[in-house]
C-alpha positions in Angstrom: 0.0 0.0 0.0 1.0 3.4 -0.7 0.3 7.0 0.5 0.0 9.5 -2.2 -0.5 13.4 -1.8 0.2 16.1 -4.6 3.4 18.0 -4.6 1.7 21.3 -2.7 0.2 18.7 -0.2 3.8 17.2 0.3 5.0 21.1 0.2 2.7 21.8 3.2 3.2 19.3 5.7 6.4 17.3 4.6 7.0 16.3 8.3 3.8 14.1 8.5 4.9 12.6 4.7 8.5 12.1 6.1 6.9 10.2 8.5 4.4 8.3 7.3 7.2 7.1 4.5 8.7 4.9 7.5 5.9 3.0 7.6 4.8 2.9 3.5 6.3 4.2 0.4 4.8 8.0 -0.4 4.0 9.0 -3.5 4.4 12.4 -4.8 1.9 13.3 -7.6 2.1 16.3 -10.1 -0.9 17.3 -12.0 -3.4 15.5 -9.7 -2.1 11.9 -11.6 1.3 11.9 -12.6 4.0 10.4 -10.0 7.1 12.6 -9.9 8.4 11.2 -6.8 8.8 8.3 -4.0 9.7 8.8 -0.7 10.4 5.6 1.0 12.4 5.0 4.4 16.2 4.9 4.7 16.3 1.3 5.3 13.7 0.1 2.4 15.7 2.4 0.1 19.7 0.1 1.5 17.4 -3.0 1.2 16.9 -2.4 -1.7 20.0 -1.3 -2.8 21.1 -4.7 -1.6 18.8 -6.7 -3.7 20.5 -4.8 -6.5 23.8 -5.7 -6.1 22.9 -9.5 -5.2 20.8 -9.6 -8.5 23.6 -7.8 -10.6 26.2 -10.1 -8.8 24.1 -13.4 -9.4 23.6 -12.4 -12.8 27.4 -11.9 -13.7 28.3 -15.0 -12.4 26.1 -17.0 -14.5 27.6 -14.9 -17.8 31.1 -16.6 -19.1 33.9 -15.4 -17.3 34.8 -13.2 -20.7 31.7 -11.3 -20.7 31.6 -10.7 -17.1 35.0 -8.9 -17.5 33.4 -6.5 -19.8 
């Protein structure tokens, strides 16, 4: 589930947004529909980071060892 609020709502009262982004991901919308933005918690945003890398990593190691030097 995610919070969304346009950008003058987010503009307005960015401290409860901040926090209600620890809890869900909040999304920023421009021109009532649009999503410019998504403000998600420190520790979603390094977890997923982390899936990142292992998915990149997993990925190279199942490419020959001369592509994966590329």
């Amino acid at each position: 589930m995610s919070t969304e609020v346009t950008t003058s709502e987010f503009r307005n009262e960015q401290s409860r947004y901040l926090d209600a982004a620890q809890r869900e991901p909040v999304s920023i919308l421009s021109r009532g529909a649009r999503r410019r933005a998504v403000v998600v918690s420190p520790d979603f945003f390094d977890a997923q980071l982390k899936l990142l890398r292992i998915g990149k990593i997993s990925a190279l190691l199942r490419l020959p060892v001369e592509r994966a030097a590329k």
